[in-house]
C-alpha positions as CSV (number, residue, x, y, z in Angstrom):
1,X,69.9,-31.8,62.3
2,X,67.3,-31.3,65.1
3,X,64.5,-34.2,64.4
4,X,61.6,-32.3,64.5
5,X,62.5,-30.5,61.2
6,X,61.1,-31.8,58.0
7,X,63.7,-32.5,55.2
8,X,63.2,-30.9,52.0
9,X,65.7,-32.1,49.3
10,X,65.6,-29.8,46.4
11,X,67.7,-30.4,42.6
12,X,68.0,-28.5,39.7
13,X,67.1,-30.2,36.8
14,X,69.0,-29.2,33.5
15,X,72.6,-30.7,34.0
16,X,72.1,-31.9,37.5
17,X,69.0,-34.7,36.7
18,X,69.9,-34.0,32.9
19,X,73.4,-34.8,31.8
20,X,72.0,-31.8,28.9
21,X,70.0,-29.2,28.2
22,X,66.2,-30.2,28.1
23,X,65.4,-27.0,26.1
24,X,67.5,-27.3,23.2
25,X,67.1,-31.3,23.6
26,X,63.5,-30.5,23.2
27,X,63.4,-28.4,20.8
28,X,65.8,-30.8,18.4
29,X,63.2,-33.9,18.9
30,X,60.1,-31.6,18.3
31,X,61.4,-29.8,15.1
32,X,64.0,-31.7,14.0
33,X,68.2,-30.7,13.9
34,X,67.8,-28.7,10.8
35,X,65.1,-26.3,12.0
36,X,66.6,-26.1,14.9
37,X,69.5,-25.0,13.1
38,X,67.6,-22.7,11.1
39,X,66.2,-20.9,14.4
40,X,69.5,-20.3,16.0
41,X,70.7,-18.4,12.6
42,X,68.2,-16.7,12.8
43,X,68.6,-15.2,16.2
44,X,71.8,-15.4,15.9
45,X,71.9,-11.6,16.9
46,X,69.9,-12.5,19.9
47,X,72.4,-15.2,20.9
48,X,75.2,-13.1,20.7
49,X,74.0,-10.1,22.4
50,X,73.3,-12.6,25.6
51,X,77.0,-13.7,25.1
52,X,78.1,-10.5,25.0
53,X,75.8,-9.7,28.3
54,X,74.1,-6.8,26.5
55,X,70.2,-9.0,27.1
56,X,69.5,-11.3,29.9
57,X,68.8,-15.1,29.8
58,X,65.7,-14.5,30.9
59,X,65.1,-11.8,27.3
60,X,66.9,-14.7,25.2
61,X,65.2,-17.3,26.4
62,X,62.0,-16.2,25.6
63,X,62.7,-15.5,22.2
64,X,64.1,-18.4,21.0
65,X,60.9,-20.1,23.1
66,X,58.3,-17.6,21.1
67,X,60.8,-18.5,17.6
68,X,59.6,-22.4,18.0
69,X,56.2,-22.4,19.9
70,X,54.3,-18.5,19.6
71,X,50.9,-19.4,18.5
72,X,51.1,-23.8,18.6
73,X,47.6,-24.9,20.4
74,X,48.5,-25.6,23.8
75,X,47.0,-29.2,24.2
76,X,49.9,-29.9,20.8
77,X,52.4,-27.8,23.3
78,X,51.6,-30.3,26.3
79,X,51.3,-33.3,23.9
80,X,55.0,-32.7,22.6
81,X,55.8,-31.9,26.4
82,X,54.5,-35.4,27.6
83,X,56.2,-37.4,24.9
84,X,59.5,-36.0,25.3
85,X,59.1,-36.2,29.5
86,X,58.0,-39.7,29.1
87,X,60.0,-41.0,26.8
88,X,63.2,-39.0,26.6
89,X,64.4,-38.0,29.9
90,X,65.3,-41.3,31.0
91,X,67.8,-41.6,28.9
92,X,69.6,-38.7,29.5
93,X,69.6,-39.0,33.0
94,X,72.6,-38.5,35.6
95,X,72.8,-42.6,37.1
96,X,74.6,-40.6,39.9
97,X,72.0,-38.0,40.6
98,X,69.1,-40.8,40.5
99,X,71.3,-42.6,43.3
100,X,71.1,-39.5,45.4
101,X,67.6,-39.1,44.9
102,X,66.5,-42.3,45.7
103,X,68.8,-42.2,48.7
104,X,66.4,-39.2,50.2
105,X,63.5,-41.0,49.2
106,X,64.8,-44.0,51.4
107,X,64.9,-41.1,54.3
108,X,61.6,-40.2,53.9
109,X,62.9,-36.6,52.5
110,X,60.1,-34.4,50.5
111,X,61.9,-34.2,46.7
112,X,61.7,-31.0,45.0
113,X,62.6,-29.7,41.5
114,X,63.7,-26.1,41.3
115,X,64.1,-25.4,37.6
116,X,64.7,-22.8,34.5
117,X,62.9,-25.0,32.4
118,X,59.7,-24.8,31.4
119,X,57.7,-27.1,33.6
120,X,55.5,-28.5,31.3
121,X,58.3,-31.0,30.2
122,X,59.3,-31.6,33.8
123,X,56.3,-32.4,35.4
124,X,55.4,-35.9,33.6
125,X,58.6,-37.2,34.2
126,X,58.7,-35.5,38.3
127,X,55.7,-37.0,39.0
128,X,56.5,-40.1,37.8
129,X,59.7,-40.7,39.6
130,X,57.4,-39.2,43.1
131,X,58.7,-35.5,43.2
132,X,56.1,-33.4,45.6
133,X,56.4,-30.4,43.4
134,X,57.9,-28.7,40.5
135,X,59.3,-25.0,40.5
136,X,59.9,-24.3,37.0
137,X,59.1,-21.6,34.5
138,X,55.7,-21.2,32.7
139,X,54.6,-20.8,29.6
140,X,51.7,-18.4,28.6
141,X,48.6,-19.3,27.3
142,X,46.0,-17.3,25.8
143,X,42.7,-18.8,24.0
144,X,44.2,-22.1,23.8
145,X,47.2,-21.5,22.0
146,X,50.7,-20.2,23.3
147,X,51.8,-16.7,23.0
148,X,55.6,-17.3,22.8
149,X,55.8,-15.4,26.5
150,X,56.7,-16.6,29.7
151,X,53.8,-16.4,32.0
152,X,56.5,-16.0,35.0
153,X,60.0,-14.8,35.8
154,X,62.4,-17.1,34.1
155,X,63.2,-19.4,37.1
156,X,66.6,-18.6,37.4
157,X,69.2,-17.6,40.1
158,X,67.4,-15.4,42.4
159,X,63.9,-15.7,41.1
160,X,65.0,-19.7,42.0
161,X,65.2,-18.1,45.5
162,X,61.8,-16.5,45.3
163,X,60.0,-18.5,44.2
164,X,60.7,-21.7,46.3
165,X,60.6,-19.2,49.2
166,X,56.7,-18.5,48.0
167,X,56.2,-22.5,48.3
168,X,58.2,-23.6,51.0
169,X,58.2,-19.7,53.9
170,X,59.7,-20.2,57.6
171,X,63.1,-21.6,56.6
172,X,64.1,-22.3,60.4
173,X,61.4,-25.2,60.1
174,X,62.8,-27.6,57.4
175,X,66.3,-28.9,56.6
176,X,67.4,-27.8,52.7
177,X,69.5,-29.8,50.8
178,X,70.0,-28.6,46.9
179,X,72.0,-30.1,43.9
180,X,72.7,-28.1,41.3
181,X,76.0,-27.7,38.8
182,X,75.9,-23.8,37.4
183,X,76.2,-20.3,38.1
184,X,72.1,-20.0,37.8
185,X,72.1,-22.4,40.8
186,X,74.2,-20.3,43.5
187,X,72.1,-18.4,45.5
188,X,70.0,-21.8,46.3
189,X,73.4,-23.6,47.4
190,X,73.6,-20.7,50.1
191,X,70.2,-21.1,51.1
192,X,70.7,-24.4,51.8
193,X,71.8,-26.0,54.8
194,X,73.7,-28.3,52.6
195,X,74.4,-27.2,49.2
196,X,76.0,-28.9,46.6
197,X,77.3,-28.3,43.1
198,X,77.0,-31.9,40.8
199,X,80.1,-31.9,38.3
């Protein structure tokens, strides 16, 4: 690795930080197991159409998003955000991942989170543990209160690609590393000039 190339070390965050999905995990400590439960028989037709491949993740996503927050007031939005980033995601943590990235931090390697999730729940806890940025989907807001939409691209696969790209142009001029553990996570392992899949 020529010297005079920053590093940039990049993870995903659900499964490869996360030993689970922060979404659903979310979701369970904000409304409680039994309206969770609710929701998902409810779009249960939406769920099994992404199964089936007839909708995207990016379609089912949103909707069981806009199910569980369309219309909350955003500062209630962030509030549940910050609570669950700040005091959940510690425990759920990968002690094998955090060994990693305290191993680039050591190096002096800028840390990076490159993520599906919505980045409100990401962010506390990122910039808490020193992460230079967060990559994540957004949530939209309009007049204070959430609309239930995505304000980008679910941030998954290529649009993982495309968007850190936006951030971080002129690959030649930094060495990638990225973690990740699923099929939303291949196209940044062959980006990188050392990519790796966390099982």
């Amino acid at each position: 690795m020529p010297e005079t190339k920053r590093t940039i070390a990049v993870f995903d965050f659900d499964g490869t930080i996360t030993t689970r999905d922060t979404f659903i995990d979310l979701l369970i400590r904000t409304f409680g197991a039994m309206r969770f439960v609710v929701g998902c028989v409810r779009l249960a037709p939406v769920l099994v159409m992404y199964k089936l491949g007839l909708i995207s993740n990016n379609v089912a996503k949103e909707r069981l998003f806009s199910y569980f927050f369309s219309a909350m007031d955003a500062n209630t939005f962030r509030n549940h955000c910050d609570d669950y980033s700040l005091n959940r995601i510690d425990r759920i943590t990968s002690r094998a991942c955090l060994e990693r990235i305290e191993w680039h931090k050591d190096q002096g390697h800028e840390l990076v989170i490159v993520s599906a999730s919505v980045e409100d729940w990401i962010r506390p806890w990122a910039s808490r543990n020193l992460f230079n940025r967060v990559i994540a989907t957004r949530a939209e807001t309009k007049q204070g209160q959430l609309t239930g939409r995505f304000a980008t691209e679910n941030c998954y696969a290529g649009q993982k690609v495309e968007r850190f790209l936006a951030e971080y142009p002129e690959k030649k001029s930094y060495y990638l590393y990225f973690y990740g553990d699923s099929r939303g996570d291949v196209e940044m392992v062959q980006l990188a000039d050392a990519g790796s899949m966390v099982r």
